[in-house]
N, C-alpha and C positions, 0 to 999 in steps of 0.2 A: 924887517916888517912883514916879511912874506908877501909872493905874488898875488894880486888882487885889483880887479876891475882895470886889467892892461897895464900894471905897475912895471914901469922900467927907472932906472938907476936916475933917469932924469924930471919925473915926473914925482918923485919921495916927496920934495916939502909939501908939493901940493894937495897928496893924499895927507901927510901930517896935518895939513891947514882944513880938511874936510874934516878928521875925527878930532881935533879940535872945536873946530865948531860945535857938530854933535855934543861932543863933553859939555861945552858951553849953554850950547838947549838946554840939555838937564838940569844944569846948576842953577839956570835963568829961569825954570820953573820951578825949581825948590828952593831958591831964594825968595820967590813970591809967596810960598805958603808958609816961609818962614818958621817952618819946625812945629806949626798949628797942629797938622793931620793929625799925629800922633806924639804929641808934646815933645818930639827930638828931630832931631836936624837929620835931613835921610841921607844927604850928600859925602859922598868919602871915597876912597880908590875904589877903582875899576878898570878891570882887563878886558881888553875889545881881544877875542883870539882868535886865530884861524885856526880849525881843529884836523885839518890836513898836514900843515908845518909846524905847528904848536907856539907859531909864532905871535905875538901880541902887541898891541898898543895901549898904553896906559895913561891917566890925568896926571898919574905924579910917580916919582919916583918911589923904589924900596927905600929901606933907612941906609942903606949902606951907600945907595946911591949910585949903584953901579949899572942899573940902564942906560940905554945909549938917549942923548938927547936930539930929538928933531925937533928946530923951531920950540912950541910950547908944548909938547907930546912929548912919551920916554915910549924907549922898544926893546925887546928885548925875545929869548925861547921861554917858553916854559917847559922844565923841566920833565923827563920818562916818565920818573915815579909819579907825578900827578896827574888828575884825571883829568878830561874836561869836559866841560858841561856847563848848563843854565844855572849859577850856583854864587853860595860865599865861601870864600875857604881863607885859612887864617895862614899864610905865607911869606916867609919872609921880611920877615916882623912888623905884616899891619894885615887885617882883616879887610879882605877884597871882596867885591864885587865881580863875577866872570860872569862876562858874555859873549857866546858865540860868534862869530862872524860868519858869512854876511849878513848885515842888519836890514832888519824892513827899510823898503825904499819910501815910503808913507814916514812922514816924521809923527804922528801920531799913536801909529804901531808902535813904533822905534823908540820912544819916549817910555809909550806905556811899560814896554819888554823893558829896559833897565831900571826905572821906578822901580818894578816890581823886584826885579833882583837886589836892586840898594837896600827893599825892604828889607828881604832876608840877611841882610849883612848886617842890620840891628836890629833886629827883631827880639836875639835876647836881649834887648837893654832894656828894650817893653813890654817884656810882661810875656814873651812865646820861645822860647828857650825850651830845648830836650823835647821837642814834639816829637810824638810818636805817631807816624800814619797807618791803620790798620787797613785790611784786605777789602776790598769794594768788589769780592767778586763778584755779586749780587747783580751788578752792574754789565755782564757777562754773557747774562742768560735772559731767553725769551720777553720774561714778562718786564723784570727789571730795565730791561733797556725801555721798551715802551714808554712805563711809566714813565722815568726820565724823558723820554723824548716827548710823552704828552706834556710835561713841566713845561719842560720849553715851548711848546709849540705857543701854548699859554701865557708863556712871560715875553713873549715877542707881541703877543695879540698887545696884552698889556702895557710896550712899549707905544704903538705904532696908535693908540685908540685915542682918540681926540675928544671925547666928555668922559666927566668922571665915573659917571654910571657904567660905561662900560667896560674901562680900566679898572673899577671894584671888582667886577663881573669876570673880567678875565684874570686876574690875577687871586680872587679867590679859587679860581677854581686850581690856577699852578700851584698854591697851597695844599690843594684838597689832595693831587695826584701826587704831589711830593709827601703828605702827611700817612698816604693810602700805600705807600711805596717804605715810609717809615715806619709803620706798624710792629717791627720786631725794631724793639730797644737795642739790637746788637747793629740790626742796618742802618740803626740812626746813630749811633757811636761814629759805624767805623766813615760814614759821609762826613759827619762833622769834621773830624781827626784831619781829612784831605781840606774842608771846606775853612778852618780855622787858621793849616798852614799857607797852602796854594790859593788859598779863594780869598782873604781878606787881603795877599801879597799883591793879586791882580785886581780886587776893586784900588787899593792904594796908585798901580801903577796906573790904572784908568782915571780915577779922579784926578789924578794929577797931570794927566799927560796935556792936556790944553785944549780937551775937543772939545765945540760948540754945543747946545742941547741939541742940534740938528742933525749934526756929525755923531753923535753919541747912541740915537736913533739907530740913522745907518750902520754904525760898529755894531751894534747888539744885534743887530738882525742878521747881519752880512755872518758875525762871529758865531753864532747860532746854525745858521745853513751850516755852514764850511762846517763846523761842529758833528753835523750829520752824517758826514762821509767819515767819519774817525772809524780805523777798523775796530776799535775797542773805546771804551767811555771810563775806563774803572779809574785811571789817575790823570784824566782831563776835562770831568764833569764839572770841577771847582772853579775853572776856568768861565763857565758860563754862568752859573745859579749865582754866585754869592756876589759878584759884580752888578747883576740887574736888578738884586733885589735891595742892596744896598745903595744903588743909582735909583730906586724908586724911592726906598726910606730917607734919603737924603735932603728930598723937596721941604717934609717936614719938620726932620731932625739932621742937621748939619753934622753935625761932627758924632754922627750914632755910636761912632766904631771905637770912642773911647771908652764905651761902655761895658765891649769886650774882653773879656781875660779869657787863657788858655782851659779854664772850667767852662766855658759858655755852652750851650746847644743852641745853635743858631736856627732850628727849624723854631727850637720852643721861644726865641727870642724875635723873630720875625714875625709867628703867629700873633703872639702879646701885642708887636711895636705897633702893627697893621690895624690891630681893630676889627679884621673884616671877619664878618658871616659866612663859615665854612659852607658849601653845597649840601643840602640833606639828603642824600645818593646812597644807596646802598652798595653802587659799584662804580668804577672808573669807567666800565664800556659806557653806563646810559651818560654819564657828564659829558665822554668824549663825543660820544653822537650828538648831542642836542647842541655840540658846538662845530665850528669848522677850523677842525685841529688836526687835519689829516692822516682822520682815524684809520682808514680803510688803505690808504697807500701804505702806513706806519706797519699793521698788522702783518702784509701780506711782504714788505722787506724784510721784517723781522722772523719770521716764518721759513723765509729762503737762507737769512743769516745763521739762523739757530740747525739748519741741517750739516752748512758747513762747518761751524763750529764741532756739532759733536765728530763730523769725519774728523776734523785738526785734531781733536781731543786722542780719538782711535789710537793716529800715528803719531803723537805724541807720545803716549805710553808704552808703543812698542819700542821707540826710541831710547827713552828714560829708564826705563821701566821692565819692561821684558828684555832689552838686550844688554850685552855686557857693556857698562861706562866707568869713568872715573869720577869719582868723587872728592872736591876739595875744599875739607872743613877751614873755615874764616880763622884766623887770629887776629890779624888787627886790618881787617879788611876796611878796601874807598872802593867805592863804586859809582860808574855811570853807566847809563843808559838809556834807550829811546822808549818812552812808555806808550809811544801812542797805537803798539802794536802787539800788546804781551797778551798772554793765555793762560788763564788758572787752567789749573790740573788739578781737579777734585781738591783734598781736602793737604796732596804733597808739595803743594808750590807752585808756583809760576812759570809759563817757560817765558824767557826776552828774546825777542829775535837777536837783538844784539847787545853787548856789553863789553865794558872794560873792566877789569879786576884788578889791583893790587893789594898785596898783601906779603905776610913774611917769605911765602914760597914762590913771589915771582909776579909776573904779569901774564893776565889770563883775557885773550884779545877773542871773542863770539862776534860772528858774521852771520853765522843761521841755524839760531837757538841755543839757552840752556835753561836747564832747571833750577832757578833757584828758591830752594827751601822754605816753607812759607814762616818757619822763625827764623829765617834769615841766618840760619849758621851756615851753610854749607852750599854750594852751588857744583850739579851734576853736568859734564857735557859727554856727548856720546864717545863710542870707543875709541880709543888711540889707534892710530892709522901707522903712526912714527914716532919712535921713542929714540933720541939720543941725547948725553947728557946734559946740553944747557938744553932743547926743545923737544917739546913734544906736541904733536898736530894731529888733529881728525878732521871729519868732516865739516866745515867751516867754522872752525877755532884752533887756535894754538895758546901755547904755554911757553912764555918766558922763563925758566925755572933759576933763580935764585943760586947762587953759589952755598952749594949743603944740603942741594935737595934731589931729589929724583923721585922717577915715577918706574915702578917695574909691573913684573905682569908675571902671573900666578896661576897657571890654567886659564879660566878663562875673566880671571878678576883684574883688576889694576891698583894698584897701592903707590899713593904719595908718601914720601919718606923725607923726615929728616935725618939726614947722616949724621 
């Protein structure tokens, strides 16, 4: 089961009979909606994992049956070559649910978080299959984070406002700054793309999760701030917008989100559902001033944020870029990673501070940094420190390298080989 929260050999069923329960909350709240939300039943296997031991606890067993049973829980590893992550992945012949451990101690959170991952483990049966999320780097730089954070500052006024006049009032205006922010068709594609996958996964796990209107309040605000401190926003912003706006749309239209298909624009379908009278503003500064959305605190972080960004950028490049690395083009690559930390690189890719890789040549374990490719074919990490033939290591990353493959070095180049 792997060690957790002071687990000793005598204390097992009792954690069994905790993640039991848990299992049980869920089920007890999506057997209340009854397959409504989204005309399909959300409920199905799920991996509670510890991503230390890779060890799991499961609702139900594989087909084969070969988890170990505790009480009404199965246990078992998850396997090298798989990854792990906030995810579905199709495994040992059934489509799961994985989620990380340890879970929110808040059962609210802890609801919301698996809902939204059961989403994603049918999501192709309604209708969002083969999404493709594009680059938010937009989200990165100076102005773009502003605006986003004036949205929000707006859709929290919008939560927390007690008459309707003034909840029009503020929530036109997180339209106006999101719309002033969407202006290039390409930055409203690539928001959508994240907001269609990740942002209708988490209104799902939120409406479903059992908080009160009161409690839903405080989650949005509380989730909001916490929001703020993210050192990057580019694949965590879906997280906030698409959840408060569809918790606002909901009052008058219950089930909106059946409305949705994988074609939608949900900025153009929000402005429609709303009704409301955009601000007749010629800029974002005068709206933000004539409101108390904390113009002036927002500019003057963002301002300090965006100096060190371009230094990250600098050394980044001399990393990537200027100095000798290895390069490892994908063949039938999995990948996970932490996104709440990544760094576009101009127009060559991303760097992750951290990542997991597999693929035909091995497994590729980043502790701090690599570049990977913004078409996603190929991921760069810095020079090779130590070459022999099952590993190879650098500066915080190594290489599992596959039986048949190697990496050698050419002057001052490095080539992945298959033998």
């Amino acid at each position: 089961m792997g060690k957790e929260e002071n687990e000793t050999p005598t204390n097992t069923q009792n954690i069994a009979s905790k993640y039991e329960a848990i299992f049980n909350e869920v089920k007890s709240l999506l057997d209340a909606d009854d397959g409504k939300f989204w005309n399909h039943q959300l409920y199905g296997p799920i991996l509670l994992i510890d991503p230390g031991t890779r060890a799991f606890i499961a609702n139900q067993n594989n087909n084969q049956g070969s988890f170990q049973e505790i009480g009404n829980v199965f246990v078992d590893t998850l396997p090298n070559e798989l990854n792990i992550a906030n995810t579905a992945i199709d495994w040992d012949g059934k489509r799961w649910t994985m989620v990380m451990r340890p879970l929110p101690e808040d059962s609210y959170d802890r609801n919301n978080l698996i809902i939204h991952e059961l989403f994603h483990r049918v999501q192709p049966k309604i209708g969002f299959d083969s999404l493709f999320e594009k680059s938010n780097k937009h989200l990165d730089t100076y102005e773009g984070r502003i605006l986003l954070r004036l949205e929000l500052e707006a859709l929290k006024k919008t939560i927390v406002s007690e008459d309707d006049e003034s909840q029009k009032t503020h929530l036109a205006n997180a339209l106006f700054f999101r719309n002033f922010r969407q202006s290039d068709e390409a930055i409203k594609s690539s928001e959508n793309s994240l907001e269609i996958n990740e942002g209708l996964a988490e209104y799902t796990g939120f409406m479903l999760s059992g908080r009160s209107a009161e409690s839903s309040k405080e989650h949005f605000v509380q989730n909001i701030n916490n929001f703020f401190k993210n050192e990057t926003y580019i694949r965590s912003f879906a997280y906030q917008t698409t959840p408060v706006y569809g918790y606002l749309l909901s009052k008058s239209r219950s089930y909106w989100q059946k409305e949705i298909n994988r074609e939608t624009i949900l900025t153009d379908y929000f402005l429609n559902a709303f009704s409301i009278q955009l601000p007749n503003a010629q800029s974002y500064e005068a709206v933000a001033k004539s409101n108390d959305y904390n113009y002036q605190n927002i500019i003057e972080e963002e301002q300090e944020r965006e100096n060190q960004r371009i230094a990250k950028i600098e050394g980044y490049k001399k990393t990537f870029i200027e100095s000798p690395t290895l390069k490892l083009a994908f063949r039938n690559m999995n990948v996970s990673f932490d996104p709440r930390n990544i760094t576009p690189l101009e127009d060559l890719g991303t760097v992750y501070p951290t990542l997991r890789i597999t693929d035909d040549w091995g497994i590729l374990t980043v502790e701090k940094g690599a570049l990977l490719s913004a078409d996603w074919s190929n991921v760069v990490v810095s020079q090779p420190t130590k070459i022999t033939d099952d590993l190879v290591e650098g500066e915080g990353w190594k290489l599992e390298l596959a039986d048949g493959w190697s990496v050698s070095q050419t002057g001052g180049s490095y080539d992945l080989k298959q033998q």
